[in-house]
C-alpha positions in Angstrom: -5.0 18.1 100.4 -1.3 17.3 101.2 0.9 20.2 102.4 3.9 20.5 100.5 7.7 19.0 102.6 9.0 22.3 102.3 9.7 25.4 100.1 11.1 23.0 98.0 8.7 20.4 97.1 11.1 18.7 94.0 13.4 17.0 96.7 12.2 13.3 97.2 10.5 12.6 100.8 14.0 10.5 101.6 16.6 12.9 100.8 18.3 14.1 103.8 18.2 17.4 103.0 14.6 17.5 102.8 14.6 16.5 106.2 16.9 19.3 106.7 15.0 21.7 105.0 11.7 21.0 107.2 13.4 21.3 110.0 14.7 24.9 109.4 11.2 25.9 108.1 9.9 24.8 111.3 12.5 26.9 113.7 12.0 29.6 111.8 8.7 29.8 112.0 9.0 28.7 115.8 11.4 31.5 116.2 9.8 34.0 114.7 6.2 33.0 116.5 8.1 33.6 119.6 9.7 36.8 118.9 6.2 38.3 117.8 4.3 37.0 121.0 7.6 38.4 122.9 7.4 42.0 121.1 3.9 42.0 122.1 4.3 40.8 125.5 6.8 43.7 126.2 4.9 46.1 124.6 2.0 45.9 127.0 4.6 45.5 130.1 4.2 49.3 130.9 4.7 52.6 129.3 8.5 52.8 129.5 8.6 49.4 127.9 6.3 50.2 125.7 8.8 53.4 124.5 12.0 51.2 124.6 11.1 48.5 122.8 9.5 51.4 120.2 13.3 52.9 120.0 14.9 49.5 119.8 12.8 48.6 116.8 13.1 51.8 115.4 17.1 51.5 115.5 17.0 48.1 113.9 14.6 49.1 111.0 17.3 51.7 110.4 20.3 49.8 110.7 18.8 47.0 108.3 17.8 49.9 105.8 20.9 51.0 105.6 21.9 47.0 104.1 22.1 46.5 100.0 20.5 43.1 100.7 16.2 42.2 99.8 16.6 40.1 103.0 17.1 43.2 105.1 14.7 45.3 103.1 12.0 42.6 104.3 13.3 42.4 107.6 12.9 46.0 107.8 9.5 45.8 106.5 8.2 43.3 108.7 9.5 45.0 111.9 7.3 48.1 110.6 4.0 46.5 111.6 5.3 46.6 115.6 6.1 50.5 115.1 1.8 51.7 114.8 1.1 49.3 118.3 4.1 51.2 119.9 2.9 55.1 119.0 
């Protein structure tokens, strides 16, 4: 089983934006592997970390609420799975 060039598969293997394309994907899913393991990381630093980095996520789900875009709505989603390993 092949995996697909990117999330959009109809662009021929020689295009340059398909190369383009798969090279976003992958930052983006290198950046947000990092941010995740960094989250985590800070959240077991000590207590005090543990409480900031609970308010600074809890001011960034807010501020991206407050957005008209789905993007932000997602974001804000997404950022809600840190908040239960922070209480």
């Amino acid at each position: 089983m092949s995996m697909p060039l990117s999330a959009r598969p109809g662009l021929p293997k020689d295009d340059p934006a398909s190369t383009w394309i798969v090279g976003v994907e992958v930052d983006l899913a290198t950046a947000l592997a990092l941010a995740r393991a960094s989250t985590r990381a800070l959240l077991e630093l000590s207590p005090l970390a543990h409480r900031e980095i609970s308010s600074a996520l809890v001011h960034e789900i807010g501020v991206l609420e407050t957005q008209p875009d789905p993007l932000s709505a997602a974001a804000a989603q997404a950022l809600k799975q840190y908040l239960p390993e922070a209480a």
